[in-house]
C-alpha positions as CSV (number, residue, x, y, z in Angstrom):
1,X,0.0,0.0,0.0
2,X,1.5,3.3,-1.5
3,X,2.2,5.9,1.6
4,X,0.3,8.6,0.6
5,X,1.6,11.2,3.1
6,X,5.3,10.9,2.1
7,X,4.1,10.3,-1.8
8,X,2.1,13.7,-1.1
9,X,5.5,15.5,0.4
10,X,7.8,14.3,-2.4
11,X,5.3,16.1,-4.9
12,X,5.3,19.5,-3.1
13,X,8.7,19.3,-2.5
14,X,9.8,18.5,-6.3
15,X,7.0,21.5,-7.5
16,X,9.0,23.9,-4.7
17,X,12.7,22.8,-5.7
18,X,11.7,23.4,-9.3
19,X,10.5,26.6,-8.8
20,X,13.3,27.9,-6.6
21,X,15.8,26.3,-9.1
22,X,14.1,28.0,-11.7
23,X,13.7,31.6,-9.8
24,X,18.0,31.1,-8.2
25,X,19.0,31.1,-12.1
26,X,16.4,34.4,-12.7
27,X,18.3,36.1,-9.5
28,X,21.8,35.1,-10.1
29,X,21.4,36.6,-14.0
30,X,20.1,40.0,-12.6
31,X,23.2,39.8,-10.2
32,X,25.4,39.1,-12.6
33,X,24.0,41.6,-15.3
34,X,23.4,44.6,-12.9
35,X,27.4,44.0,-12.4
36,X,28.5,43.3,-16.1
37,X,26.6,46.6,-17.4
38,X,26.5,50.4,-17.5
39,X,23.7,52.7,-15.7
40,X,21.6,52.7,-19.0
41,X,21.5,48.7,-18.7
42,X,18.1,46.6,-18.2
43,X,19.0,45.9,-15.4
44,X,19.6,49.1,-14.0
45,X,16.5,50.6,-15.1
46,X,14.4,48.0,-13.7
47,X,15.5,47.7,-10.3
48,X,11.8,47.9,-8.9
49,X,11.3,44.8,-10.9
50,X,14.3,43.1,-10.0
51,X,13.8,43.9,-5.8
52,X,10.0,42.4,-6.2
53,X,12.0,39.0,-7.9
54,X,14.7,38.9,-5.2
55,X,12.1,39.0,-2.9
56,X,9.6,36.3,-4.0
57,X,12.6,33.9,-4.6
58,X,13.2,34.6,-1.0
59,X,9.7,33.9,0.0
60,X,9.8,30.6,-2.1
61,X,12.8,29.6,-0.9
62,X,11.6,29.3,2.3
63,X,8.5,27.6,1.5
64,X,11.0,25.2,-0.2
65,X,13.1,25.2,3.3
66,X,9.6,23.7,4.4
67,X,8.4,21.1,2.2
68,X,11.8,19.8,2.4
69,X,12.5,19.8,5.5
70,X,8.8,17.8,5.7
71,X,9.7,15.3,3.2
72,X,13.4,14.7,5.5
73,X,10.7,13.7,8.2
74,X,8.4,11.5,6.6
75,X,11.5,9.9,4.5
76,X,14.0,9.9,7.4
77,X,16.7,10.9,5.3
78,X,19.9,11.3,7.6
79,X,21.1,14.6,9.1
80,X,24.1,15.2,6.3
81,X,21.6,14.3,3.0
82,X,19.0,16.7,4.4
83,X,21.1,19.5,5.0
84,X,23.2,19.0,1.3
85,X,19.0,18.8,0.2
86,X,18.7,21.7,1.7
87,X,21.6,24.2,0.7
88,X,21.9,23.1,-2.8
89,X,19.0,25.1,-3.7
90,X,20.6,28.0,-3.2
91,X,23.5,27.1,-6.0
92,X,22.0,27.6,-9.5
93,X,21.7,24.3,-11.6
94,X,22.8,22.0,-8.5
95,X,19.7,22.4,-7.2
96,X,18.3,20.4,-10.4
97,X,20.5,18.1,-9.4
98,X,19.2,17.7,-5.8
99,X,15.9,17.4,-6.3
100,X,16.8,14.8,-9.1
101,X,18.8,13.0,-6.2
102,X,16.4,13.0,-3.5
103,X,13.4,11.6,-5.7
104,X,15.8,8.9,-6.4
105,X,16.5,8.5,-2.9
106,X,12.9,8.3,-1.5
107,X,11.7,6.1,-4.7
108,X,14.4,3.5,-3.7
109,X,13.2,3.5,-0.2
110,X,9.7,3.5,-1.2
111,X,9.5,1.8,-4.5
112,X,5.8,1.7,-3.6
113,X,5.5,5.5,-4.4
114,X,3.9,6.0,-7.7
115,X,5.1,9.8,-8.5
C-alpha cells in the first residue's frame, strides 16, 4: 500500500525545488547583469522589478526550506543528506540536481511511491 503522506511531500517538495531552481537562475542573472553593465543597462532601469523577484525567490525559498524539511521527516533521510537537500538550492543548476537526487533517494526506499 503506497504511503500517501510521504508520496504527497515528495510532490510539493519536487513543485518547490523546481520553482526555486528555476527563480536562483532568474536572481543570479540580474546579479550578474546589474554587475557586467553600465547605468543605461536593463538591469539598472528596472531595479523595482528586479527587488519584487529577489524578494519572492526569498519567500519561495523558504517555503521550499519547508516542504523539504517535511519530506526529511516522513523519509528519514539522515542529518548530512537533508542539509546538502537543503543548501543546494541556493547554487543555480545544483539544485536540479538535488531534487533529481532525493526523488531517487525516497523512490528507492519506497518503491511503492507511484510519483
Amino acid at each position: 500500500m503506497p504511503n500517501n503522506n510521504l508520496s504527497a511531500a515528495l510532490q510539493r517538495y519536487r513543485i518547490m525545488a523546481n520553482i526555486v531552481g528555476t527563480f536562483v537562475i532568474v536572481v543570479f542573472s540580474c546579479f550578474f547583469g546589474q554587475l557586467a553593465t553600465g547605468d543605461t543597462s536593463w538591469f539598472n532601469q528596472h531595479q523595482t522589478l528586479i527587488t519584487v523577484i529577489d524578494q519572492v525567490h526569498g519567500f519561495l525559498y523558504m517555503i521550499f526550506l519547508v516542504m523539504a524539511a517535511l519530506l526529511s521527516t516522513k523519509a528519514k533521510w539522515t542529518p548530512a543528506f537533508t542539509i546538502t537537500t537543503l543548501l543546494a538550492g541556493t547554487i543555480p543548476g545544483v539544485s536540479f540536481w538535488a531534487e533529481h537526487r532525493a526523488t531517487k533517494a525516497v523512490r528507492a526506499a519506497h518503491p511503492e511511491l507511484l510519483v
